[in-house]
DRENKE-145476 format. One record per residue: chain; x negated, y, z negated of N, C-alpha, C, O in turn; residue in three letters. Coordinates in pm, 1 decimal. Example, Ala and Ser with C-alpha at 12.3 -4.5 7.8 and 13.67 -1.06 7.14 Angstrom:
// residues 2
(node "A", (-1319.0, -569.0, -780.0), (-1230.0, -450.0, -780.0), (-1320.0, -330.0, -780.0), (-1423.6, -331.9, -846.5), "ALA");
(node "A", (-1285.0, -225.0, -708.0), (-1367.0, -106.0, -714.0), (-1290.0, 3.0, -787.0), (-1340.9, 113.8, -803.9), "SER");
This chain:
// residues 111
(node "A", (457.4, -1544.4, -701.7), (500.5, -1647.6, -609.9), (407.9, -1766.4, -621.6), (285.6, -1756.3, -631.2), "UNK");
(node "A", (484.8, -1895.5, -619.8), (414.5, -1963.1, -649.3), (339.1, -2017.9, -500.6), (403.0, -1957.9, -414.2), "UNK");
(node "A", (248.7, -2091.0, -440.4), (185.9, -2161.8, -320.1), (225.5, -2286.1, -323.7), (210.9, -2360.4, -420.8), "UNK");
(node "A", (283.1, -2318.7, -207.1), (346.6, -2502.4, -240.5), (209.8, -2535.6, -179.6), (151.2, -2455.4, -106.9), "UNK");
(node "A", (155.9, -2668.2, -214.6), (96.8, -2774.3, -159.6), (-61.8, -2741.0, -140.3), (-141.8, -2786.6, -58.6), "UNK");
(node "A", (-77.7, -2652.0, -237.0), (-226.7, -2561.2, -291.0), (-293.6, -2721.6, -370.0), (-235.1, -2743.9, -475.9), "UNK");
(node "A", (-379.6, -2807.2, -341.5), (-388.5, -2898.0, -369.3), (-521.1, -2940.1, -408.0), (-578.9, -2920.5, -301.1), "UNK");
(node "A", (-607.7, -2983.4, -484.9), (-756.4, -2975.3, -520.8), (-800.8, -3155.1, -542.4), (-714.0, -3223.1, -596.9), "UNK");
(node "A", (-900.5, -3209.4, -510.3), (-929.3, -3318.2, -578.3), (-917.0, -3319.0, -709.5), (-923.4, -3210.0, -766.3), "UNK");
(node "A", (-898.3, -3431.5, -782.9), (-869.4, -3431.2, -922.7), (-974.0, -3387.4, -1039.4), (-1079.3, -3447.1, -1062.2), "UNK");
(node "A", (-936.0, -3294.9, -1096.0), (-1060.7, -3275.5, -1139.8), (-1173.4, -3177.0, -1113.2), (-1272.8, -3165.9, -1185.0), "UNK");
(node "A", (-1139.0, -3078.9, -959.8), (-1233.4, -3031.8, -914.6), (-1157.2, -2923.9, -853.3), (-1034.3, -2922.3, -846.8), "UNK");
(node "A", (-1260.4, -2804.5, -794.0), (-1194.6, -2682.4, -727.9), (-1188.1, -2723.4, -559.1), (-1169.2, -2634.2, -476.3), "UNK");
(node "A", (-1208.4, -2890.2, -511.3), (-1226.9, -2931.6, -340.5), (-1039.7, -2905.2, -325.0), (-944.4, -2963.0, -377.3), "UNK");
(node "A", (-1048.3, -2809.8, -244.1), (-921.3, -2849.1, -189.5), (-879.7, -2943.3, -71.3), (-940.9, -2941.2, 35.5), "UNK");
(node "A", (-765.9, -3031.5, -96.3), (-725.3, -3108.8, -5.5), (-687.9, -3056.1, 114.3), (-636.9, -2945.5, 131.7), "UNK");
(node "A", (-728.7, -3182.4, 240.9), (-649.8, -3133.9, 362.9), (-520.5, -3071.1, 329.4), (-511.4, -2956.0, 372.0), "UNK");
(node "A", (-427.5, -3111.1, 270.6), (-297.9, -3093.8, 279.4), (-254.4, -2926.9, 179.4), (-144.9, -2894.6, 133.3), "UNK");
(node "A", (-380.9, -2854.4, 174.5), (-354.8, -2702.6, 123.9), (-361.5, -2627.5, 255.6), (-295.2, -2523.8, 260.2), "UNK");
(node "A", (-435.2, -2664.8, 370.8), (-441.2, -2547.6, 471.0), (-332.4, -2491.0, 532.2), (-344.2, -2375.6, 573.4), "UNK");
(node "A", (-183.2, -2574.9, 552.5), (-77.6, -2499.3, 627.4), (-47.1, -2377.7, 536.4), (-51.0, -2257.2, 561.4), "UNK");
(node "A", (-8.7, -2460.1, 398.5), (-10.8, -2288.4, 275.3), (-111.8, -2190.1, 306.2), (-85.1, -2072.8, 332.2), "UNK");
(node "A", (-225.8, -2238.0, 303.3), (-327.0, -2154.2, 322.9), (-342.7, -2025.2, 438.6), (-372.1, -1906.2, 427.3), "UNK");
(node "A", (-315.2, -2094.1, 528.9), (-289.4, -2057.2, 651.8), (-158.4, -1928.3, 655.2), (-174.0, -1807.4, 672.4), "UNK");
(node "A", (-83.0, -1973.3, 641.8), (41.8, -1860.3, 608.3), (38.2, -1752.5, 524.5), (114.1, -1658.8, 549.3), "UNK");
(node "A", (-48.8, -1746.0, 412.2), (-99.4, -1694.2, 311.3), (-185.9, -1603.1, 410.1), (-152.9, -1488.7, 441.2), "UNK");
(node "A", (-311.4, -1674.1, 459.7), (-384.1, -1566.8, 551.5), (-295.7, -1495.6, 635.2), (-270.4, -1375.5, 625.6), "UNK");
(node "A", (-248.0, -1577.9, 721.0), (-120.8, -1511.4, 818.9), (-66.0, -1308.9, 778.2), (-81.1, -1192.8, 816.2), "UNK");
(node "A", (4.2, -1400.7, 671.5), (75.2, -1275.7, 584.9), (-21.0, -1161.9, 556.7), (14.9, -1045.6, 574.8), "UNK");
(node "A", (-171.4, -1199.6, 502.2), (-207.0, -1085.5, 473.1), (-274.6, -1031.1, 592.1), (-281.8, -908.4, 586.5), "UNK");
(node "A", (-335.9, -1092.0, 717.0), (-342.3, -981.4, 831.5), (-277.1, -926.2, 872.3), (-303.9, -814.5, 916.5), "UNK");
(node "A", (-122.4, -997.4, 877.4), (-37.1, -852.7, 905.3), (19.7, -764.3, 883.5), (98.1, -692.0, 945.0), "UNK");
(node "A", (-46.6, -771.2, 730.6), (-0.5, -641.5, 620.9), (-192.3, -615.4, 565.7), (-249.7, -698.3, 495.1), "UNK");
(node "A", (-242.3, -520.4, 603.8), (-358.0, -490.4, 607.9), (-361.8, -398.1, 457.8), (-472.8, -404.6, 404.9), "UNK");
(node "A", (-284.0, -333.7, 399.2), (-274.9, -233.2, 291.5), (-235.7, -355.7, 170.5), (-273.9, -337.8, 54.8), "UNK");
(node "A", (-158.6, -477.3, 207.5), (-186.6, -512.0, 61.2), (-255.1, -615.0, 6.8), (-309.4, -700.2, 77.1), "UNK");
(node "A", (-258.9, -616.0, -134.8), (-357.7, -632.8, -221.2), (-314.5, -713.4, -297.0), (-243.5, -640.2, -365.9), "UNK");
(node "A", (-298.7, -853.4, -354.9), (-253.9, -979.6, -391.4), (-374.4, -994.7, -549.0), (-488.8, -949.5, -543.3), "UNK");
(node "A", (-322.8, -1059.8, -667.9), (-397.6, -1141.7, -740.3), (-329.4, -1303.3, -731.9), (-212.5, -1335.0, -753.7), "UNK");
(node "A", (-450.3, -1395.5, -690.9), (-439.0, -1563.2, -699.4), (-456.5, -1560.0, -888.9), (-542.6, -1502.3, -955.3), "UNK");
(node "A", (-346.2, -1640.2, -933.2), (-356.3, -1716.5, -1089.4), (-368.9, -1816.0, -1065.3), (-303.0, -1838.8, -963.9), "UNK");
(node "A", (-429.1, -1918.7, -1106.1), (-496.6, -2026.4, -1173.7), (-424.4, -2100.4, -1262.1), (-373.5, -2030.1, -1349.4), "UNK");
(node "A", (-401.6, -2216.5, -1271.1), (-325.3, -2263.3, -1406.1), (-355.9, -2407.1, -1381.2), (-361.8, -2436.7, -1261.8), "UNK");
(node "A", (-374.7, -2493.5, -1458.2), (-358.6, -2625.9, -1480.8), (-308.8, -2676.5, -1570.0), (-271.0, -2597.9, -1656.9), "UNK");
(node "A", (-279.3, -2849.9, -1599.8), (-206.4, -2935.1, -1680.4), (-276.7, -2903.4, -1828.3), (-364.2, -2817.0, -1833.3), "UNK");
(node "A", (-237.8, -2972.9, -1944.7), (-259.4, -2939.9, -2068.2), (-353.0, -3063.5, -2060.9), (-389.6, -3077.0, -2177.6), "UNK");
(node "A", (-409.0, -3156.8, -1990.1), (-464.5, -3260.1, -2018.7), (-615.7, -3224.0, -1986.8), (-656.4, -3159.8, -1889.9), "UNK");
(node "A", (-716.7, -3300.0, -2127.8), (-853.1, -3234.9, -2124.3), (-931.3, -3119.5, -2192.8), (-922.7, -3143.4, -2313.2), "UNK");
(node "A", (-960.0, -3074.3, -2185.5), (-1044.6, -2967.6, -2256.5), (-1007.2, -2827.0, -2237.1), (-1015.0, -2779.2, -2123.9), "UNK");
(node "A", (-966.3, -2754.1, -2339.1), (-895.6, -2639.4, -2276.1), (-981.2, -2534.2, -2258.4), (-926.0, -2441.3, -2199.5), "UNK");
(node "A", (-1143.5, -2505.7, -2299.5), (-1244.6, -2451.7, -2251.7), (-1268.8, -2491.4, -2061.1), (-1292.2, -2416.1, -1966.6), "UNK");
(node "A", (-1249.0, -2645.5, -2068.9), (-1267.5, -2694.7, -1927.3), (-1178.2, -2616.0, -1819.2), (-1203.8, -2574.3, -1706.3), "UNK");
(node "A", (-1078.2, -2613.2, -1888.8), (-929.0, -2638.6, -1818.7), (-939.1, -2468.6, -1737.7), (-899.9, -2443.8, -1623.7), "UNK");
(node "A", (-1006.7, -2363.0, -1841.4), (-990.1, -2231.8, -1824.2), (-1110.6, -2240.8, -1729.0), (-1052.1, -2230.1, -1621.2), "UNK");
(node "A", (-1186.3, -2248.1, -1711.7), (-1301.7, -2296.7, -1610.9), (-1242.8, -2337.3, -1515.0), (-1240.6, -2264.2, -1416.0), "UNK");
(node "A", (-1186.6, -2444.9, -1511.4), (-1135.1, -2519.7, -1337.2), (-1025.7, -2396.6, -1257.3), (-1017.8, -2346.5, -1145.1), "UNK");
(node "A", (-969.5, -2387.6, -1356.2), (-857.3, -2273.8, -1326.7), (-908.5, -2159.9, -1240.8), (-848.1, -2132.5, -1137.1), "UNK");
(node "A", (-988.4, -2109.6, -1268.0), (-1103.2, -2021.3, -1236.7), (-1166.1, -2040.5, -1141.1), (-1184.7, -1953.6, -1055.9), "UNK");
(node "A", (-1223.5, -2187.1, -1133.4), (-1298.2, -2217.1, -967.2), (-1232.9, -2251.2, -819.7), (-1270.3, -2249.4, -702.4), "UNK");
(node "A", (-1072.8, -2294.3, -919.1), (-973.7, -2350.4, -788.4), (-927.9, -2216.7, -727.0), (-893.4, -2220.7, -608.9), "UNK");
(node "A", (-922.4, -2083.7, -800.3), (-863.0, -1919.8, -721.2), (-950.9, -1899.1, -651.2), (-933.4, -1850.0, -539.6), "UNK");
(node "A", (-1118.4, -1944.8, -718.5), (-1237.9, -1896.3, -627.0), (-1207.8, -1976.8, -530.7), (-1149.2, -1893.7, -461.3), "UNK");
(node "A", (-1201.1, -2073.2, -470.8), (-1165.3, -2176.0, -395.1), (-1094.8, -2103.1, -280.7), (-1143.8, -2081.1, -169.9), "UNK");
(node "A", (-954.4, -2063.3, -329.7), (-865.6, -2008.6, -228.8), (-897.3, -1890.0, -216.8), (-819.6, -1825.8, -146.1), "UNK");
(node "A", (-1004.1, -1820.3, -269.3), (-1012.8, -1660.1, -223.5), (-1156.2, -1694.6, -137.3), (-1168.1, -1641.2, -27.1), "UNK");
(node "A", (-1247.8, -1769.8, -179.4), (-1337.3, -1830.3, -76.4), (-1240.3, -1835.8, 89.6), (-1266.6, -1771.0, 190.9), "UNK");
(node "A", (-1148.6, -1916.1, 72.9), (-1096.5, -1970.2, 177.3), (-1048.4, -1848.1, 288.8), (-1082.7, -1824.5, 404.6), "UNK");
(node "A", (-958.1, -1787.5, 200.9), (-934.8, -1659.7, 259.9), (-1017.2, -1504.8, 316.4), (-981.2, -1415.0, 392.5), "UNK");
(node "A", (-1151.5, -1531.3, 230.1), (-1197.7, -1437.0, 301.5), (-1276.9, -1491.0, 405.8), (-1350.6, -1418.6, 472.7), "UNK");
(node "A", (-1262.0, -1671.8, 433.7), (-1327.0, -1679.2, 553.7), (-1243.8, -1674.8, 647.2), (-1282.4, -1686.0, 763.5), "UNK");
(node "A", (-1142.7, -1661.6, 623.3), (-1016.5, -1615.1, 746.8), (-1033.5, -1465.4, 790.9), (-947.7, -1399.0, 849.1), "UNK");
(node "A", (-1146.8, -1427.5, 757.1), (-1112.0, -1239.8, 785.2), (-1077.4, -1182.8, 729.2), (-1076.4, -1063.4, 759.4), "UNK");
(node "A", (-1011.8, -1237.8, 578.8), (-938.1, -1130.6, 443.5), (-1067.2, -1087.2, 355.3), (-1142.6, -1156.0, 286.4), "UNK");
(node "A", (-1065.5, -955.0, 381.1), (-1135.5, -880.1, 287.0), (-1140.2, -892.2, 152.0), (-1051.9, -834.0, 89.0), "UNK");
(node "A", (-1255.2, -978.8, 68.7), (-1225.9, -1024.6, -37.0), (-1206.8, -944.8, -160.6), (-1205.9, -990.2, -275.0), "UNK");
(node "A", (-1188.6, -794.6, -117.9), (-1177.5, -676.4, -219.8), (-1034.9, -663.7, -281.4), (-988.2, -626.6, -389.1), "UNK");
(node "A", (-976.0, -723.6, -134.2), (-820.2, -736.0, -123.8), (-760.7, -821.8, -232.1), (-646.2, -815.6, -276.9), "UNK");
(node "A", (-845.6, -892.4, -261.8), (-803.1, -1039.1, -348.9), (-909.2, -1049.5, -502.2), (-1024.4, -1082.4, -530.7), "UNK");
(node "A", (-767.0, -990.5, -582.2), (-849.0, -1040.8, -708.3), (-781.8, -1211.2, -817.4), (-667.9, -1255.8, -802.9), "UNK");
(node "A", (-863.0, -1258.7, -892.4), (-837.9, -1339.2, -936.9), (-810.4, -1376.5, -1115.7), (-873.2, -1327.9, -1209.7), "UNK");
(node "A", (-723.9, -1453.3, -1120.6), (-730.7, -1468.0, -1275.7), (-708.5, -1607.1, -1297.8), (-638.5, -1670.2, -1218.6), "UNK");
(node "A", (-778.0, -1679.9, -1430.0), (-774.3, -1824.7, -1458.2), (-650.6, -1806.8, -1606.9), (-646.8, -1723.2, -1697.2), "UNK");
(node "A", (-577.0, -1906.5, -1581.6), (-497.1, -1906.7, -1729.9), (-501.4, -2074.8, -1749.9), (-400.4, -2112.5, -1809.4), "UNK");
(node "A", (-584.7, -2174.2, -1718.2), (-604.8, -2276.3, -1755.1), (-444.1, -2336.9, -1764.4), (-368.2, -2338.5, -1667.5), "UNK");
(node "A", (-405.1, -2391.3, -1915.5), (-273.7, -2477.3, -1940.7), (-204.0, -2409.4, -2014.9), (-106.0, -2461.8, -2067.9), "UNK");
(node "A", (-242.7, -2246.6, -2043.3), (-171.2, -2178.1, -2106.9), (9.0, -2111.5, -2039.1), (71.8, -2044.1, -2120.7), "UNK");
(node "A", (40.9, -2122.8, -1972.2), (139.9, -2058.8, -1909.1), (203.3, -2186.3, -1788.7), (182.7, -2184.2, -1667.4), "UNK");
(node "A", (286.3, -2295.2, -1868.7), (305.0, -2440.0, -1761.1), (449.2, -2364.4, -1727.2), (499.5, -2262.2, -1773.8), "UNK");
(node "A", (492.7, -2456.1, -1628.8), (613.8, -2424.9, -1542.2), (728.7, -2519.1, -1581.1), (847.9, -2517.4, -1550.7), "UNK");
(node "A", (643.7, -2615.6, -1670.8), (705.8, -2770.3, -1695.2), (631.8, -2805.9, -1812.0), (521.2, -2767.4, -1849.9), "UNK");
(node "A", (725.7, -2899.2, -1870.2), (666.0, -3007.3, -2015.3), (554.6, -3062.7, -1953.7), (578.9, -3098.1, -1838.3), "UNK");
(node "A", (406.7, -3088.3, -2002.0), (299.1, -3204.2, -1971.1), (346.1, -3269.5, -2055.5), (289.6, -3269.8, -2164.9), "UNK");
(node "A", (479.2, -3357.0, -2033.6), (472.2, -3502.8, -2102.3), (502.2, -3543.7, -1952.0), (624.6, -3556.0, -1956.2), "UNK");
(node "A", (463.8, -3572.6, -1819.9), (492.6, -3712.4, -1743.3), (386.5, -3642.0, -1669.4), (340.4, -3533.3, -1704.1), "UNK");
(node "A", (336.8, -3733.4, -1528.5), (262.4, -3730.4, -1466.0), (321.7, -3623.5, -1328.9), (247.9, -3567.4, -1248.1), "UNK");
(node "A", (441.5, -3617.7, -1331.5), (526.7, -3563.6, -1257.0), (521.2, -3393.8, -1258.4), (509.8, -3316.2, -1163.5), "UNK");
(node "A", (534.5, -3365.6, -1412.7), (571.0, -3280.8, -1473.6), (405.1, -3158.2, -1493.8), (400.4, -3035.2, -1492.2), "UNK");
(node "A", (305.7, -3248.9, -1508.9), (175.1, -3212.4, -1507.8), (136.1, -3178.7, -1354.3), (92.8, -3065.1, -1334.7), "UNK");
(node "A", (142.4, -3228.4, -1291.3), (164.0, -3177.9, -1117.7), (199.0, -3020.8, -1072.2), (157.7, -2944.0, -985.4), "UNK");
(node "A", (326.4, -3014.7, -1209.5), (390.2, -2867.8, -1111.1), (333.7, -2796.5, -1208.5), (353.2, -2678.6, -1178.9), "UNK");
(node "A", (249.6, -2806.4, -1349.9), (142.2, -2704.0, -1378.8), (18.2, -2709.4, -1306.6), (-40.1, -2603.8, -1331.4), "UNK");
(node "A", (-47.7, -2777.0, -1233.0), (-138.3, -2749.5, -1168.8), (-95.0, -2704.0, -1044.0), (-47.2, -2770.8, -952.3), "UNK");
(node "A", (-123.4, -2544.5, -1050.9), (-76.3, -2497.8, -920.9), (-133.9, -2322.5, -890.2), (-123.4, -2237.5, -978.7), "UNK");
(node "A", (-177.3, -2299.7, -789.6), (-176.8, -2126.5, -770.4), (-84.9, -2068.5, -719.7), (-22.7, -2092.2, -616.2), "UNK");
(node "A", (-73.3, -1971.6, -811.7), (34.3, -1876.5, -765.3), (-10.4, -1715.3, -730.0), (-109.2, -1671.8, -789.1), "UNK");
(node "A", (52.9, -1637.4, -645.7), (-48.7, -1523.8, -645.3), (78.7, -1406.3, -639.0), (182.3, -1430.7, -577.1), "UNK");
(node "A", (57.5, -1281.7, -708.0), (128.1, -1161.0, -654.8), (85.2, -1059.1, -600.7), (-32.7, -1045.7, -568.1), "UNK");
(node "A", (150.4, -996.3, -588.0), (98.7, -830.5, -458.9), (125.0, -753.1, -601.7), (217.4, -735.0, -681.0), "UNK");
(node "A", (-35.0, -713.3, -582.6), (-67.7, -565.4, -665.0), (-19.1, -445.9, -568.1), (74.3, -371.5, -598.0), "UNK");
(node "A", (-69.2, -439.3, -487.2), (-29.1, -330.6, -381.0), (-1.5, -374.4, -243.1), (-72.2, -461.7, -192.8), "UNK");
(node "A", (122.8, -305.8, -159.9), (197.7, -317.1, -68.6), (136.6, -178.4, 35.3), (189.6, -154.6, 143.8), "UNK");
């Protein structure tokens, strides 16, 4: 599943005001399912360094699993993976299109 509006300064793992309502619901969901167990993926645009790219990818899940275990989510609960610009959702040819590869998405390992 993908997270709408999971949002970072450019360039960096700061997430924007405008990630906490996702965020929030995300926590929501997992206090009231205490047994399951989610991985956050990582992914960004093809633009830049793709050593970099697998790096940022990587600090923006830490980011949201930071976030979440300061909500009370047990951070055992939450594992993470970076796939940088390897796996886009969309062409990086427009600025538009590079947007909806930078994004986290997370699934339930266990229910």
């Amino acid at each position: 599943m993908q997270l709408n509006n999971i949002l970072f300064e450019r360039g960096t793992s700061t997430l924007t005001q405008d990630s906490y309502a996702e965020l929030e619901r995300l926590g929501k969901f997992l206090l009231e399912n205490p047994k399951v167990e989610i991985e956050l993926q990582g992914h960004t645009s093809n633009e830049g360094d793709a050593t970099k790219n697998m790096e940022l990818s990587a600090q923006r899940v830490k980011s949201v699993k930071n976030y979440l275990a300061s909500k009370q989510i047990n951070e055992n609960r939450i594992k993470t993976k970076a796939f940088g610009s390897q796996n886009p959702i969309a062409p990086n040819d427009t600025e538009e299109s590079k947007k909806k590869n930078r994004r986290v998405e997370f699934i339930i390992l266990k229910k």
